[in-house]
NUMI-337238 format. One line per field, with one value per residue (C-alpha): residue in one letter; x negated, y negated, z negated; residue number from 1. Coordinates in steps of 0.05 Angstrom, whole numbers, plus 5000, padded with zeros to 4 digits. Last residue first. Example, Ala and Ser with C-alpha at 12.3 -4.5 7.8 and 13.67 -1.06 7.14 Angstrom:
rest = c(s_a)
px = c(4727_4754)
py = c(5021_5090)
pz = c(4857_4844)
nr = c(2_1)
//
This chain:
rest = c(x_x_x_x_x_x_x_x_x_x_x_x_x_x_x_x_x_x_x_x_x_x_x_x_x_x_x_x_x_x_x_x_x_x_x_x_x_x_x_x_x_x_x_x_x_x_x_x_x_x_x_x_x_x_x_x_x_x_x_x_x_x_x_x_x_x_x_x_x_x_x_x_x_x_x_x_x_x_x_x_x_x_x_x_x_x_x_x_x_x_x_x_x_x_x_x_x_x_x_x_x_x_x_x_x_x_x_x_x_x_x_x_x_x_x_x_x_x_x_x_x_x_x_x_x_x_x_x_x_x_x_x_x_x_x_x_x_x_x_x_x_x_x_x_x_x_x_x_x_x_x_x_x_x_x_x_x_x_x_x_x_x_x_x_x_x_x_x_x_x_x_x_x_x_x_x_x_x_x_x_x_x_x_x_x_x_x_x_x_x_x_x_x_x_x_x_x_x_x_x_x_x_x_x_x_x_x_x_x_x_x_x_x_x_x_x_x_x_x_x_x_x_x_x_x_x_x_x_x_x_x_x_x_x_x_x_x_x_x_x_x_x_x_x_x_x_x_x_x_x_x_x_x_x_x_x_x_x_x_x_x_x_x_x_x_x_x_x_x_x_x_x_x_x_x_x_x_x_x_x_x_x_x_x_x_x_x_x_x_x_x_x_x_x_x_x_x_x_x_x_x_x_x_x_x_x_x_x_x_x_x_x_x_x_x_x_x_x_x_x_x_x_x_x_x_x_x_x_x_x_x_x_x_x_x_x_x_x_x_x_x_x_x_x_x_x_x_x_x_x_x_x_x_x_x_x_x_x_x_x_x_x_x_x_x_x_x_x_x_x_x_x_x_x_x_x_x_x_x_x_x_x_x_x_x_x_x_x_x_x_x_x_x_x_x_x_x_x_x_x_x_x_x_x_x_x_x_x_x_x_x_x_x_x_x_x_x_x_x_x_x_x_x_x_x_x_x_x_x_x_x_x_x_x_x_x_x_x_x_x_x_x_x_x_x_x_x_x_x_x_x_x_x_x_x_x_x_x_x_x_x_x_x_x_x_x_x_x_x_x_x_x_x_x_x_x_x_x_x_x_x_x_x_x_x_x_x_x_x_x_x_x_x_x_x_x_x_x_x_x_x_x_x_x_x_x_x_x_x_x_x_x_x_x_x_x_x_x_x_x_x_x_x_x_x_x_x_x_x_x_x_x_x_x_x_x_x_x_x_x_x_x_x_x_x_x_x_x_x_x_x_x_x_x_x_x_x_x_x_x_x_x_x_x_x_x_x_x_x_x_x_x_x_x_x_x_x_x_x_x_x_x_x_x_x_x_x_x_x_x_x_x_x_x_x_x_x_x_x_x_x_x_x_x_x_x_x_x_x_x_x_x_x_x_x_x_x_x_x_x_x_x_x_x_x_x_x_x_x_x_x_x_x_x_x_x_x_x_x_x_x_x_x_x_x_x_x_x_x_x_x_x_x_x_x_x_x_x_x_x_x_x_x_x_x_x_x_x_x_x_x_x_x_x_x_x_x_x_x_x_x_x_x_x_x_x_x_x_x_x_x_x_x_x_x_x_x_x_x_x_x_x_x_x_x)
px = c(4662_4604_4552_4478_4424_4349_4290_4218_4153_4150_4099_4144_4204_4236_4318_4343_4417_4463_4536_4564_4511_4479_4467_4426_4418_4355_4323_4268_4223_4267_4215_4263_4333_4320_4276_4321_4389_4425_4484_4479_4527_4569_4630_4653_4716_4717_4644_4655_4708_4669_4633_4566_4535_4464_4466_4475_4552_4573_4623_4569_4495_4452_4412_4473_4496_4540_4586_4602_4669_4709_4781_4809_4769_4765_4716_4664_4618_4550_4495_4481_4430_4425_4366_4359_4437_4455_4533_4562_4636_4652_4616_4593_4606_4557_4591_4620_4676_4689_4612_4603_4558_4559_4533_4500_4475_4434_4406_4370_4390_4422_4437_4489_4497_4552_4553_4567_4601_4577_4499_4519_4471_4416_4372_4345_4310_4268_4254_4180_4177_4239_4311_4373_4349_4408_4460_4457_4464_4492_4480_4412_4381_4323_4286_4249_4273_4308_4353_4411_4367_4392_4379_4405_4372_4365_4288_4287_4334_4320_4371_4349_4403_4366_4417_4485_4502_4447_4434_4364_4335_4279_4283_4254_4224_4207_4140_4082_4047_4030_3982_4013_4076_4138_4168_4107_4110_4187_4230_4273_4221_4192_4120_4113_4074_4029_3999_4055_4093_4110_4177_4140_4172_4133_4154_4115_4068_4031_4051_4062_4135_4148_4203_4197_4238_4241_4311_4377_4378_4327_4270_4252_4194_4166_4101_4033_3978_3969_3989_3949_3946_3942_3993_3962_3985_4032_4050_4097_4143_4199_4158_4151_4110_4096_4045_4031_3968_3926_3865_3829_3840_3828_3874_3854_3894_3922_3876_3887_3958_4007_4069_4124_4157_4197_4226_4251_4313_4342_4399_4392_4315_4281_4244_4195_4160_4098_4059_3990_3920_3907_3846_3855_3826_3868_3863_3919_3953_4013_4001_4020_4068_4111_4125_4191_4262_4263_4260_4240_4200_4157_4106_4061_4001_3980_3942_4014_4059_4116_4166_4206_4273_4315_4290_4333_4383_4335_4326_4277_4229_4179_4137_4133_4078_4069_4075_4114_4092_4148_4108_4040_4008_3932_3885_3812_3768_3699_3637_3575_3624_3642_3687_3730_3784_3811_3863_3871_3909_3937_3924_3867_3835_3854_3816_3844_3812_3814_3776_3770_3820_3840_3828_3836_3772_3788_3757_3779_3785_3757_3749_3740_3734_3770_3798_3762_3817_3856_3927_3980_3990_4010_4001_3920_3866_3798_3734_3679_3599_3573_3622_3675_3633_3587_3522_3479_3448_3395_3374_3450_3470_3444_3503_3503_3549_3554_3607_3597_3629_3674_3700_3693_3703_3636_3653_3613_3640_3604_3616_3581_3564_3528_3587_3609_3678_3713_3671_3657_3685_3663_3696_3669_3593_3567_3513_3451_3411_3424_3450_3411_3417_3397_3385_3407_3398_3453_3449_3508_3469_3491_3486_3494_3513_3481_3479_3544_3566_3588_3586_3572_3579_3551_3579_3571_3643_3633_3660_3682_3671_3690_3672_3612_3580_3507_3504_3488_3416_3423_3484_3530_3554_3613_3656_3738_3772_3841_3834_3785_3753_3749_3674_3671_3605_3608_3585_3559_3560_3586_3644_3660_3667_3689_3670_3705_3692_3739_3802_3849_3880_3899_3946_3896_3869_3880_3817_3788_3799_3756_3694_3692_3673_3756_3750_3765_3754_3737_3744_3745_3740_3788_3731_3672_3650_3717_3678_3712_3712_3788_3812_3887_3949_4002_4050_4089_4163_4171_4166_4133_4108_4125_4117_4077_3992_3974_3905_3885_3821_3804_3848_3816_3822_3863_3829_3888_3889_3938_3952_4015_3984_3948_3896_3898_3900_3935_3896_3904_3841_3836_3792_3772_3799_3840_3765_3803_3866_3943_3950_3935_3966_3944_3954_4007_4069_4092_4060_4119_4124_4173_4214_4229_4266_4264_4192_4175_4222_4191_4169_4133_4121_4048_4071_4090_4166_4158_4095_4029_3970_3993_4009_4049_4044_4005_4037_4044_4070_4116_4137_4072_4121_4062_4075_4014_3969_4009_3990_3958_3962_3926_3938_4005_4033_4101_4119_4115_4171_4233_4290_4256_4291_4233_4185_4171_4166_4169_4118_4111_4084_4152_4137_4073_4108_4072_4091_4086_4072_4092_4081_4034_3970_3988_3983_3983_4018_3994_4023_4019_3981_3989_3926_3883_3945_3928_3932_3906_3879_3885_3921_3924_3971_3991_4029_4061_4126_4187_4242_4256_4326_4404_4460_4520_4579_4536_4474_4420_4420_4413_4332_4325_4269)
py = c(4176_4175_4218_4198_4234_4227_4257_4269_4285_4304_4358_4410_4367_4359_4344_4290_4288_4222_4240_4214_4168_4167_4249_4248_4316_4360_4406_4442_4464_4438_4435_4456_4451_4388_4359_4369_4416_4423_4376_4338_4319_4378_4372_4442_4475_4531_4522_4487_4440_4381_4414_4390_4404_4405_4443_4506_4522_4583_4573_4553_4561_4530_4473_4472_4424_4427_4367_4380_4379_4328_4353_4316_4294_4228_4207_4251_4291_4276_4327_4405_4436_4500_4508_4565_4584_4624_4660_4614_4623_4660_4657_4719_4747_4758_4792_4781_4744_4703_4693_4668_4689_4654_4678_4649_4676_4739_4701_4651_4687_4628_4642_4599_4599_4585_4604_4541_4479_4406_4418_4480_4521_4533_4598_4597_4655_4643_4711_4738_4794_4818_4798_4833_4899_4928_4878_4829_4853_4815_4811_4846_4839_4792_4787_4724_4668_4627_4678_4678_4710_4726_4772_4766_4827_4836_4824_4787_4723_4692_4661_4618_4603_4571_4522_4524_4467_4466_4542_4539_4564_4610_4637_4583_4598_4562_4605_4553_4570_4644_4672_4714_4716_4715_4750_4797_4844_4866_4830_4868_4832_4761_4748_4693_4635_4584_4515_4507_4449_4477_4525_4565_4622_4669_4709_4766_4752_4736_4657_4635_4646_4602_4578_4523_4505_4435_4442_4414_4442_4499_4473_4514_4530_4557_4581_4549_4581_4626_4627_4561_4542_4469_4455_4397_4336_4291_4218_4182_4238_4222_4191_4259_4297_4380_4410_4477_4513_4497_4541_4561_4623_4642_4629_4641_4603_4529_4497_4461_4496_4467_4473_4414_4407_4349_4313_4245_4284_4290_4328_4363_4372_4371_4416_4407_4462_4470_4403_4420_4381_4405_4436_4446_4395_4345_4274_4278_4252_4218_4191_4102_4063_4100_4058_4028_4053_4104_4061_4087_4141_4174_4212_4282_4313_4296_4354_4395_4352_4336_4282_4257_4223_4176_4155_4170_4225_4271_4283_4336_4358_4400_4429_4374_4372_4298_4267_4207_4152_4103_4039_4064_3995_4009_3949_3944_3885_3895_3843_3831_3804_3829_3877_3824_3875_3948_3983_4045_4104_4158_4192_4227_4199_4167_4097_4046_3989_3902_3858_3901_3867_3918_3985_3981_4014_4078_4117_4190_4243_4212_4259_4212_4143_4105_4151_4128_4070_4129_4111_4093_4027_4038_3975_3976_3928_3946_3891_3931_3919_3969_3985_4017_4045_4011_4037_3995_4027_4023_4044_4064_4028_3961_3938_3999_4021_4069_4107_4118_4179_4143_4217_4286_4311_4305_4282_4213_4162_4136_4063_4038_3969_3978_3983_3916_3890_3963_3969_4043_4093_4163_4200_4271_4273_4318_4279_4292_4251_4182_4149_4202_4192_4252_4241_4259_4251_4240_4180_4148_4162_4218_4201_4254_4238_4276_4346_4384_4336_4270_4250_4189_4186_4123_4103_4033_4025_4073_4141_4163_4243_4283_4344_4373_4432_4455_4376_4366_4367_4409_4393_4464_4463_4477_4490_4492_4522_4507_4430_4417_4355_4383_4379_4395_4367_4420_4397_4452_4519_4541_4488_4473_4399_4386_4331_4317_4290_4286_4242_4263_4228_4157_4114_4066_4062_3991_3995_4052_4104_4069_4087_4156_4219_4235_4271_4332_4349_4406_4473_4536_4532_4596_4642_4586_4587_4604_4589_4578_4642_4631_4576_4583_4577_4533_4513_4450_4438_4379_4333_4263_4245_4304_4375_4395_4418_4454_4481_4522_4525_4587_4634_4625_4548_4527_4477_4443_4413_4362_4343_4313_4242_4226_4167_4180_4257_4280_4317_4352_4384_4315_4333_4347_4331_4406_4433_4487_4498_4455_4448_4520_4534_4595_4607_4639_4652_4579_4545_4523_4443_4443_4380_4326_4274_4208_4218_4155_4158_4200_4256_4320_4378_4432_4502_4535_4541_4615_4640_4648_4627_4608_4535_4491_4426_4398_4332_4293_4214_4173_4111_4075_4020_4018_4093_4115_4121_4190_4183_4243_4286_4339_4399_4376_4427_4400_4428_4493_4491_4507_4447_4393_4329_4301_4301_4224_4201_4115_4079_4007_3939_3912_3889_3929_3992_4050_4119_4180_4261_4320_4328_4396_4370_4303_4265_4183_4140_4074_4029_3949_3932_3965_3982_4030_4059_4093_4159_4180_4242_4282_4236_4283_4278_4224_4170_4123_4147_4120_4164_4172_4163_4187_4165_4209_4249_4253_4213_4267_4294_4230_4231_4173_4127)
pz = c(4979_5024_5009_4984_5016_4986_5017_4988_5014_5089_5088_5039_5038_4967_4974_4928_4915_4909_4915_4841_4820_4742_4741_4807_4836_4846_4896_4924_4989_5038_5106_5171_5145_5109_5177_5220_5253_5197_5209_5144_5087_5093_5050_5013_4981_4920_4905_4834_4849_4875_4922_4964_5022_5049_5127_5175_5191_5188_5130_5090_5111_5063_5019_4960_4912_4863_4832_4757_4739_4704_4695_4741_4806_4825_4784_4811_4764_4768_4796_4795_4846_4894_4951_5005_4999_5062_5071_5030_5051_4983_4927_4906_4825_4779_4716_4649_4688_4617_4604_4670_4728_4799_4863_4922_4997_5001_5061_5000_4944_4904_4829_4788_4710_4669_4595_4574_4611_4627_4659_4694_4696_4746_4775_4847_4893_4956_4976_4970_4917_4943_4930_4952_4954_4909_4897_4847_4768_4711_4640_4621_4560_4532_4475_4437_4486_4435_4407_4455_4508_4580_4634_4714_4741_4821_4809_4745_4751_4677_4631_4571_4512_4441_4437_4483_4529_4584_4586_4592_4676_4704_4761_4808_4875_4927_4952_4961_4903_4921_4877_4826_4842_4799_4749_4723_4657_4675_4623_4557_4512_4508_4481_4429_4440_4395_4407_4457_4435_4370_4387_4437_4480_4535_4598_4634_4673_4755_4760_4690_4660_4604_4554_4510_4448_4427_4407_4432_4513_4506_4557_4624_4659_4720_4747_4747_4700_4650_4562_4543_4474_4456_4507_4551_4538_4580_4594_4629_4626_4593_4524_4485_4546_4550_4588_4623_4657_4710_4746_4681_4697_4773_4828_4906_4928_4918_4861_4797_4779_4744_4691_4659_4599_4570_4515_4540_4559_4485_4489_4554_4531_4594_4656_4707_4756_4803_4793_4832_4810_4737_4710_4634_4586_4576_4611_4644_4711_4735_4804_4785_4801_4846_4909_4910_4942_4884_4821_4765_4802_4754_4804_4800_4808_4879_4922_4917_4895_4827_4835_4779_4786_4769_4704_4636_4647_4681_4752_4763_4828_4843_4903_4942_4997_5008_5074_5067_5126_5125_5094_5085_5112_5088_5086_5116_5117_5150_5107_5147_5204_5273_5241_5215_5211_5201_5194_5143_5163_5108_5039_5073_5120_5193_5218_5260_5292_5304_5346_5409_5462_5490_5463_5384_5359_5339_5279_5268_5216_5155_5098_5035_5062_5011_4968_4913_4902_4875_4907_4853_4874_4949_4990_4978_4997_5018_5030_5051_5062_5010_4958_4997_5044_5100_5122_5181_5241_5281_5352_5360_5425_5398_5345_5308_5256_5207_5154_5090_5041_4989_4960_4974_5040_5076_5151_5161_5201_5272_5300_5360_5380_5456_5499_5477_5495_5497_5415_5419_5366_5341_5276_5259_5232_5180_5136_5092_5138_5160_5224_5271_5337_5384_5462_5523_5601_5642_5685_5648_5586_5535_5466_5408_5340_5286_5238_5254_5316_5338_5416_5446_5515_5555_5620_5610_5583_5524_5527_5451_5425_5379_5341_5378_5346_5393_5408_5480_5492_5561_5588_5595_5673_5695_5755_5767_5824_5837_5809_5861_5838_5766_5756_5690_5645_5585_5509_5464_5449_5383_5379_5451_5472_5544_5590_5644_5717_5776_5740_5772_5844_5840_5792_5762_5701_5656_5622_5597_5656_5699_5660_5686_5638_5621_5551_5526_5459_5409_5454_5415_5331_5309_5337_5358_5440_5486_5548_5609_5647_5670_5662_5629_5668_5650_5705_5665_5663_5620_5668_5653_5719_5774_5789_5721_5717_5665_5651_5593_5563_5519_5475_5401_5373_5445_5487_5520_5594_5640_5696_5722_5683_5750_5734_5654_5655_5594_5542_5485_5443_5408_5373_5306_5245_5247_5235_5186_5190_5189_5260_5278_5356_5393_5460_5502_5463_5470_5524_5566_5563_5505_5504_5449_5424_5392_5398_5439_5482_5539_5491_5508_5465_5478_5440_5379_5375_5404_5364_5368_5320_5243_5260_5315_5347_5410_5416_5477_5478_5532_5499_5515_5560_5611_5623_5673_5603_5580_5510_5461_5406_5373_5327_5295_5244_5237_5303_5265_5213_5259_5251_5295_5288_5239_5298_5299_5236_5246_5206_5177_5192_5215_5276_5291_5287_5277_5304_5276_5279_5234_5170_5153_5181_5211_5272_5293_5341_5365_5413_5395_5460_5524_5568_5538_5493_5429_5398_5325_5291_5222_5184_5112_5060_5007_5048_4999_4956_4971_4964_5040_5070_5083_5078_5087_5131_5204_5177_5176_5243_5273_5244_5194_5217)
nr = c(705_704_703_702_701_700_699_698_697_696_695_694_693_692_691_690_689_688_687_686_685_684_683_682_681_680_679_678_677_676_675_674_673_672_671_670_669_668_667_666_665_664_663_662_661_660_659_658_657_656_655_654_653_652_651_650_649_648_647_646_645_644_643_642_641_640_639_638_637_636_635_634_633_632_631_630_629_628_627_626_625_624_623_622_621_620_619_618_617_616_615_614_613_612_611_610_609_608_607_606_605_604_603_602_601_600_599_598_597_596_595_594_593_592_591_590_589_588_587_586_585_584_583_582_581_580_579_578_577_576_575_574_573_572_571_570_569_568_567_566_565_564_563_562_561_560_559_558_557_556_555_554_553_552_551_550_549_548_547_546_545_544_543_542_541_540_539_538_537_536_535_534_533_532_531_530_529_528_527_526_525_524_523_522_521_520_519_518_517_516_515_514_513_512_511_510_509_508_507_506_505_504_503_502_501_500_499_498_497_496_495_494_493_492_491_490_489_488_487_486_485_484_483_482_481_480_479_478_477_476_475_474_473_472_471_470_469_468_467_466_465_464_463_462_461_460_459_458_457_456_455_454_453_452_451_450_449_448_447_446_445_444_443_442_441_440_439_438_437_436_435_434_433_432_431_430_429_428_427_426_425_424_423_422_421_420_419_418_417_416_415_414_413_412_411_410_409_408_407_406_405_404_403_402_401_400_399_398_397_396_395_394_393_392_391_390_389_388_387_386_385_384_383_382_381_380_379_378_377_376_375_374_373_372_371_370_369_368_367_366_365_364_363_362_361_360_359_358_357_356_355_354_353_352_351_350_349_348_347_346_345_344_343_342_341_340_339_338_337_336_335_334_333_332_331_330_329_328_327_326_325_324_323_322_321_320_319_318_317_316_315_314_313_312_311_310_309_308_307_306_305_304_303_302_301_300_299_298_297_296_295_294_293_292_291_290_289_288_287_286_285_284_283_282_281_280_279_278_277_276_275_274_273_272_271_270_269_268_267_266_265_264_263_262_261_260_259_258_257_256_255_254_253_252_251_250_249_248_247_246_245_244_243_242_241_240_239_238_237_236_235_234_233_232_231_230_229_228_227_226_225_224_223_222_221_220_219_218_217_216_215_214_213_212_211_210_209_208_207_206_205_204_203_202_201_200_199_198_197_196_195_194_193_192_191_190_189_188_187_186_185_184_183_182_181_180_179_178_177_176_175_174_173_172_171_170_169_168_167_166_165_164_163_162_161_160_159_158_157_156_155_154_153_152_151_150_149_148_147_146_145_144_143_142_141_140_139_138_137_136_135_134_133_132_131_130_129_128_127_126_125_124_123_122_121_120_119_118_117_116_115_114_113_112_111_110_109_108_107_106_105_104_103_102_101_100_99_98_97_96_95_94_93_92_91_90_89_88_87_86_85_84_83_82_81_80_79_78_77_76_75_74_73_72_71_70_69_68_67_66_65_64_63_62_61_60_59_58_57_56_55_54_53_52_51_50_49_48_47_46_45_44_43_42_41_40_39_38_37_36_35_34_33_32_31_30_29_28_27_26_25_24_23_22_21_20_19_18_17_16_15_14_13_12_11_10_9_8_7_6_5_4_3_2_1)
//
């Protein structure tokens, strides 16, 4: 789904790409079939369609970044319809758009419930696989609880059925247990709420995990005054836990899986040593055929099942007992149970489940046999972290992640072939930057980073590819890591600044570099990947030209990069270390470069003004890009792009007469506004610009003529 606010004046959609961050927990219905929404780290929530086998974003209408943080989710089981969904979203502790949403139409849109400010929301931390933390009451869905990470359990209870004005108050005495851990789960303890529950007073019993402590038994009878008990046994670090239709808890913990009869007396299962435990599933047709996955976050990790209440247990991984089959080619097949979240058996009738990893959700069949079949359905989950992207001449586009290398996409309404990766010998895992030869766009460059933070040499470094990108190889000598680059547009002359330095020219693929002069000794952070930044641009019609934004300095070097000199200035404390700054040139004129400030707004230098000169009207300018003339204007002039505020109004617009008049092609008010990272325009199609999503992978807007 396309959020509304993205098809005022265009087309928009998703470059496909295939999934690629982390499910961190799933919600299903106990008594409709076919409902099923899942959670993300840093991408919001979903919803699966069983129709069409593919998924629906949910949240991509919120324009602040937190609600893309989900920390837990959950149903409201009194709506038959399953339409009516909770989502605890937010990251980086307090804040005014963190806070508990509700949906009634299935996440169309969404209200706050009023816990914003209170607690602490981190959806994107540590232990985020846990849970779920939310919860609804499935006999009388008014009431409701959240363990937050570091403020305790909270109790909210709302006027009526699906009211978005909830009476938070958080219980008090509860134990906090783990700093930035708190309460795991909570989970009704009576069987009736499996099946169909009934609309009665709360459920009277819960049982709450709390990392550091243990598992609680509530009594909740008297929702004014609360009482608890720690069960003796309980595992000291629960992460989840399943109720089984007998009565039975099973809960998963640092070093086993607890089980908790229905008369209350414990006992430790140990599926096989060596192992942390996260995901816990009962068959609802057999209480005694439990599944429990292993949490060690590397690669093909087991998971195993019992068929006689956990006496013994069988392994199953990719290679042991499991049929997998893939819908996105250029997953690693290794991914395959790497860090799975949660396992849930489907709730009514039993013969299928889910289970969350990264990459995405896997379902599951057969799993009655000696042999479980799972296949992925990725269709409308994107959740990469783009941090790059380019749009040469000769491919549509290339895609460059955090966690994911980078993509050739021939063909953006397809799955990318393949992740490009190397075989070189520097660490790579993080595409920061891509540039090409304007006259020859097959040669290109392109810089990484193997880890996110801290950085330490070694960590990345830069490439160059002959073939357009399909494949690369590692610059023989390596001057840093990450950063931006550019490529002199008729020569193969390569232009560096590494995250932390100064900046560096090569004219033989990078086995040797010379060290510019006339710039500061670092351009651009050190450590911070995340940061959009790009300062760095080649004049696209002159040889041997690079320009460089350093600090309110525009500098340029007519002799290949060697030594730079100032040509323009921006006003004093326009840009600090952290604002998101932007350098381009026009692809179809000299001596015409554009810099975006982000609230500085955007200015344009030209060899005839001599000077950098504001553009009127854009007030903001987060993202800036250059794409194909149109036809209908005379002489041809490059159409620019800008992620921004222009004439007060928020959005991505484009002019066809170099900034002097603008058409917005959004409203603002989603996803763009909320996650743009980066930016490029198609040079084949008038209109068509790709917008990078940090969370939500890759957008693409084409405006109507």
């Amino acid at each position: 789904m396309v959020p509304s606010s993205l098809c005022q004046t265009s087309k928009w959609s998703s470059v496909a790409i295939g999934g690629g961050g982390y499910v961190t927990g799933l919600a299903l219905h106990h008594t409709t079939k076919n409902v099923l929404y899942s959670r993300t780290d840093v991408g919001g929530a979903y919803r699966y369609d069983f129709s069409s086998a593919s998924w629906t974003p949910i949240t991509d209408n919120f324009s602040m970044k937190d609600p893309y943080y989900i920390e837990s989710i959950t149903v409201d089981e009194s709506d038959l319809t399953g339409d009516t969904v909770y989502i605890a979203a937010g990251n980086s502790g307090k804040s005014i758009n963190n806070d508990v949403y509700l949906s009634t139409n299935t996440g169309a849109t969404w209200k706050p419930t009023g816990l914003a400010n209170k607690v602490s929301f981190t959806g994107n931390d540590d232990i985020r696989w846990q849970g779920e933390r939310l919860y609804v009451d499935p006999f009388d869905p008014k009431i409701m609880y959240y363990g937050s990470r570091d403020d305790g359990l909270w109790q909210g209870i709302a006027p009526s059925l699906r009211s978005a004005s909830v009476s938070w108050k958080q219980v008090s005495g509860f134990p906090f247990g783990t700093a930035n851990e708190g309460p795991q789960f909570i989970v009704c303890g009576e069987t009736a709420s499996l099946r169909n529950p009934p609309r009665r007073s709360h459920c009277a019993t819960l049982f709450i995990g709390v990392a550091g402590k243990g598992v609680y038994r509530v009594a909740a009878s008297n929702l004014a005054s609360l009482t608890w008990s720690l069960e003796t046994g309980s595992p000291a670090r629960p992460a989840r836990a399943a109720l089984a239709s007998d009565g039975t808890l099973y809960v998963t913990g640092r070093t086993g899986v607890g089980k908790r009869s229905a008369a209350g007396s414990w006992a430790t299962l140990t599926p096989a040593s060596g192992y942390e435990w996260c995901a816990i599933t009962v068959d609802p047709n057999d209480p005694r055929t439990v599944i429990a996955g292993t949490m060690a976050k590397t690669f093909n990790n087991p998971y195993y099942m019992s068929t006689d209440a956990g006496v013994t247990w069988k392994q199953f991984h990719k290679s042991k007992g499991n049929s997998v089959t893939y819908n996105v080619p250029w997953w690693p097949t290794n991914v395959h149970l790497a860090a799975v979240a949660t396992i849930l058996y489907e709730p009514i009738s039993g013969d299928t489940a889910f289970y969350s990893d990264w990459f995405g959700v896997y379902f599951g069949s057969a799993l009655d046999t000696a042999t479980h079949k799972w296949e992925t359905h990725e269709e409308g989950h994107e959740e990469l972290v783009c941090l790059a992207l380019c749009a040469p001449p000769h491919v549509s586009l290339l895609s460059g992640h955090a966690d994911c290398n980078a993509m050739v996409h021939p063909d953006v309404t397809q799955f990318p072939a393949k992740m490009v990766t190397d075989s070189s010998p520097i660490k790579i895992q993080n595409t920061m930057s891509f540039d090409y030869m304007s006259s020859n766009s097959l040669y290109m460059a392109r810089t990484m980073t193997r880890t996110h933070e801290p950085l330490v040499a070694g960590d990345g470094g830069g490439l160059f590819s002959g073939d357009g990108g399909d494949t690369w190889t590692a610059f023989p000598t390596q001057k840093g890591f990450g950063g931006r680059i550019a490529v002199s547009a008729t020569s193969r002359s390569i232009f560096w600044v590494p995250m932390g330095k100064t900046g560096y020219v090569s004219t033989n693929n990078g086995s040797s570099w010379t060290t510019s002069t006339g710039l500061s000794t670092t351009i651009m952070s050190a450590t911070d990947i995340w940061l959009s930044k790009n300062p760095v641009t080649s004049d696209r019609k002159r040889a041997d030209t690079y320009y460089v934004l350093d600090g309110i300095s525009l500098k340029r070097s007519t002799n290949n990069g060697v030594s730079f000199s100032q040509i323009g200035a921006l006003p004093s404390g326009s840009v600090t270390a952290t604002t998101r700054t932007n350098v381009i040139a026009n692809p179809l004129v000299a001596d015409d470069v554009w810099v975006s400030i982000d609230g500085g707004g955007l200015y344009r230098w030209t060899a005839a003004s001599g000077q950098l000169k504001k553009v009127p009207n854009v007030s903001l300018a987060r993202l800036i890009a250059f794409g194909k003339y149109s036809k209908l204007v005379t002489p041809q002039t490059a159409t620019l792009y800008v992620l921004g505020t222009v004439n007060s109004q928020n959005g991505v617009f484009y002019s066809n007469d170099l900034g002097a008049s603008w058409v917005r092609m959004d409203d603002g008010t989603g996803v763009l506004w909320a996650k743009g990272g980066t930016m490029a325009a198609d040079f084949w199609t008038w209109g068509k610009v790709y917008v990078g999503a940090q969370g939500r992978g890759v957008f693409v807007g084409q405006a109507k003529v």
